[in-house]
N, C-alpha and C positions, 0 to 999 in steps of 0.2 A: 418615409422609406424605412422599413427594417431592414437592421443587420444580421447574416446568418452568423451561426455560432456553432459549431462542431460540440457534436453529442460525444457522450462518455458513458459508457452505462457500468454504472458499479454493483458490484457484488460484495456483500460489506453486513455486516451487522448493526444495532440498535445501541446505542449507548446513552441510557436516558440520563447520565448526567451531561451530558453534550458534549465531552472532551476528545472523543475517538468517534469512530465508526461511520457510516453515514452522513454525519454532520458534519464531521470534520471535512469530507469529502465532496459535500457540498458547497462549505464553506470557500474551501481551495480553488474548487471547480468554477465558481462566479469571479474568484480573482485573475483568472487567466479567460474572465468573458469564455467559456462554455459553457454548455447546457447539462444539468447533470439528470440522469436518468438510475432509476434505484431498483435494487429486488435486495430486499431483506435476507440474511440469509440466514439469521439467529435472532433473537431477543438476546436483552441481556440484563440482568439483576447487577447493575456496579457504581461506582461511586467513585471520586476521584484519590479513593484508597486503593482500591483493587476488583477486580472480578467474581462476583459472589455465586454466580448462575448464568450457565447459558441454555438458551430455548430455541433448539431448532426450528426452522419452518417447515413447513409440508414439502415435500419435493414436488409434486403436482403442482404447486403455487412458485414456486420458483421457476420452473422452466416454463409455464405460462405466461407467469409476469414477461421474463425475458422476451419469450417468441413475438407475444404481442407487441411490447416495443419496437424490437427487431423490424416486426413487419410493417412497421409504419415510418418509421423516418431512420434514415442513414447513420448511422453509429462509427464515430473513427476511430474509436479506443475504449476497451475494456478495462478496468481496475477492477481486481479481486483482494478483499479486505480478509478480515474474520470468516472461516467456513464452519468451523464447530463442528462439525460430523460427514463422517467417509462416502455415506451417500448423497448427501451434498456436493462433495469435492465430484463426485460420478457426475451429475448432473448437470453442474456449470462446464465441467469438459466437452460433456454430450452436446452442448449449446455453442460453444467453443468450438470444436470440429465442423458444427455446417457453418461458419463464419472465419475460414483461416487467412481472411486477408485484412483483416480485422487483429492488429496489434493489441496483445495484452500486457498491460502490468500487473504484476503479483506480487504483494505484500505479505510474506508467509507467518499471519499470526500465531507465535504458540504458543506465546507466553503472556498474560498480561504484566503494567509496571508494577503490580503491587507483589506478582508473584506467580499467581492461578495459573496453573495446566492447561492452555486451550485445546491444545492438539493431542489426542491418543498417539500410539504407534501404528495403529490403524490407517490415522488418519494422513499420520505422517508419509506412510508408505503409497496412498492412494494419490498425495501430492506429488510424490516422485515420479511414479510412474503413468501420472494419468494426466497430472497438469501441466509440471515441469517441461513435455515434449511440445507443448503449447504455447507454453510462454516466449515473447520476444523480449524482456527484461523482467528480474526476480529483484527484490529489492531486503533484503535479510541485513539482518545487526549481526556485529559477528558471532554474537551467541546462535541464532538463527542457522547462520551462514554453517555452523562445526556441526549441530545437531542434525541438519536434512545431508551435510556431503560426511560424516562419518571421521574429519579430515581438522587437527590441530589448525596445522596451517593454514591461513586463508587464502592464500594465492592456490595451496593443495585443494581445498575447498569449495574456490571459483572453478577449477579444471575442473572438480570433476562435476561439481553441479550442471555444466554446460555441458559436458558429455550424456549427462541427465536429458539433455535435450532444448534448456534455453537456451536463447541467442545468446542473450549478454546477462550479467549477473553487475549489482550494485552492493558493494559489502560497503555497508557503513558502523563506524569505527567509534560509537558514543560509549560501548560499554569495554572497550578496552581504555589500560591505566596508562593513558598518555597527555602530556600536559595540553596539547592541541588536539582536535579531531583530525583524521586525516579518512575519508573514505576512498575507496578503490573503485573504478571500472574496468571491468572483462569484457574481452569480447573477441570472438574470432579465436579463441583459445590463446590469448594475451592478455594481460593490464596494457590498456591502452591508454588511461590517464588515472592520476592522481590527486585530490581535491581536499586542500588542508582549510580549515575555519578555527577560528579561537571557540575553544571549550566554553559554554555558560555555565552556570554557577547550580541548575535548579534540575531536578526530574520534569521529566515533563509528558502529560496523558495526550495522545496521539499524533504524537511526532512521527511517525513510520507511515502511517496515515497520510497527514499532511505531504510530504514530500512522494508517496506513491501516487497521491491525487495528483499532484503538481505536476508531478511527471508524466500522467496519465494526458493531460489538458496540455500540456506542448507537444505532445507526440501530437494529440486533435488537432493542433493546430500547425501543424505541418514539421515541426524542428526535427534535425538530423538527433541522431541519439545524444552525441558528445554536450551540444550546445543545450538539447533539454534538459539533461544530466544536469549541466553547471546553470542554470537558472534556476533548475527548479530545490536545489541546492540553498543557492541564496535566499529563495523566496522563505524556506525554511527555516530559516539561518534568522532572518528578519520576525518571524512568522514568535520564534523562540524568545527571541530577543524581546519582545515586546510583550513576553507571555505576563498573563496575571495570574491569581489564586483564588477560585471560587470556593472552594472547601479546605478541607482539612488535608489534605494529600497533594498529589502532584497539581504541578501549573499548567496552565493550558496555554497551548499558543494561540496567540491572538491572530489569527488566518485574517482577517478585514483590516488589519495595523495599516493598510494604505489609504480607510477610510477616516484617518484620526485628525478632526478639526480641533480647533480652539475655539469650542461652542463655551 
């Protein structure tokens, strides 16, 4: 007898040294037993120092890959990774619109860790106004969270992002100088709850990733917001904790840390 497993189809980019992108969201997506479905949205030239190049896809190839998925088995949740370019951000909306019961996550990449620009002000503004009315949670650091709301403040930030048009907004709090993490949820035009974790020690290459996947695969799998939020939290939290170091740059989190025997 097979088990079903609720589909995810992500929109995400290539990161050929395996620490973001794709992988990582595959990675995530088998820990929470889903199915993860892919459309590339960029190449990407990087290394666990930083972002060297990115390579868009065809938009042709994007919104086919999509459709054809789409038309073949049931999809419960959308994750949007790395977009890289404004006519890209067109496209996955356009795909988005005939699907609006279909919750998405949006992980708003703009910056990679080593530094690199991912997002123009092109792009930035195509996400405002063409994504942001789409999305059912946004998942932004608070660097992220200041740059797409215009707004010091983060709680100024949350409001107006939501007035932007998502549901809920997730600011997480790893690049502010606080001795603990504490990140925030929005919702309904409130902080609805609050979620503190002890700070680790390291950088780390696709953590926003990881926990947008995470959170992508409990929504699939039926959780109310709050409860997907704080699991998929932990899962992260664990994911970091047990990260390693395969290059010269940031660690990576070990996403399969629940597959760890004494072989």
């Amino acid at each position: 007898m097979t088990r079903d497993r609720p589909s995810v189809l992500c929109f995400s980019g290539h990161d050929p040294s395996g620490g973001a992108g794709i992988q990582a969201d595959i990675e995530t997506l088998i820990s929470f037993s889903c199915h993860a479905a892919s459309v590339i949205t960029a190449l990407t030239e990087q290394d666990s120092l930083n972002v060297k190049k990115i390579i868009p896809q065809r938009l042709e190839d994007i919104i086919s890959q999509a459709r054809t998925v789409l038309a073949d088995f049931p999809v419960q949740a959308f994750k949007i990774g790395l977009i890289g370019h404004p006519e890209t951000a067109k496209a996955i909306a356009g795909i988005l619109q005939d699907h609006p019961h279909i919750p998405v996550v949006l992980d708003p990449v703009l910056a990679a860790g080593g530094g690199t620009e991912l997002a123009t002000e092109q792009l930035l503004d195509t996400i405002k106004t063409r994504l942001l009315p789409l999305t059912h949670i946004l998942t932004p650091n608070s660097i992220e969270a200041r740059r797409l709301s215009g707004a010091e403040d983060l709680t100024d930030a949350a409001m107006k992002l939501m007035k932007m048009g998502c549901k809920a907004v997730l600011i997480t709090g790893t690049h502010e100088n606080t001795d603990a993490v504490s990140n925030q949820l929005y919702q309904d035009g409130e902080m609805i709850k609050s979620f503190n974790c002890t700070r680790l020690p390291y950088s780390y290459h696709g953590s926003g990733c990881t926990l947008a996947a995470a959170l992508a695969g409990l929504i699939a799998q039926g959780l109310k917001l709050p409860d997907a939020v704080s699991r998929a939290q932990d899962y992260t939290w664990n994911a970091l904790h047990n990260a390693y170091r395969p290059g010269q740059g940031q660690h990576n989190p070990a996403r399969l840390f629940w597959t760890t025997t004494s072989l």
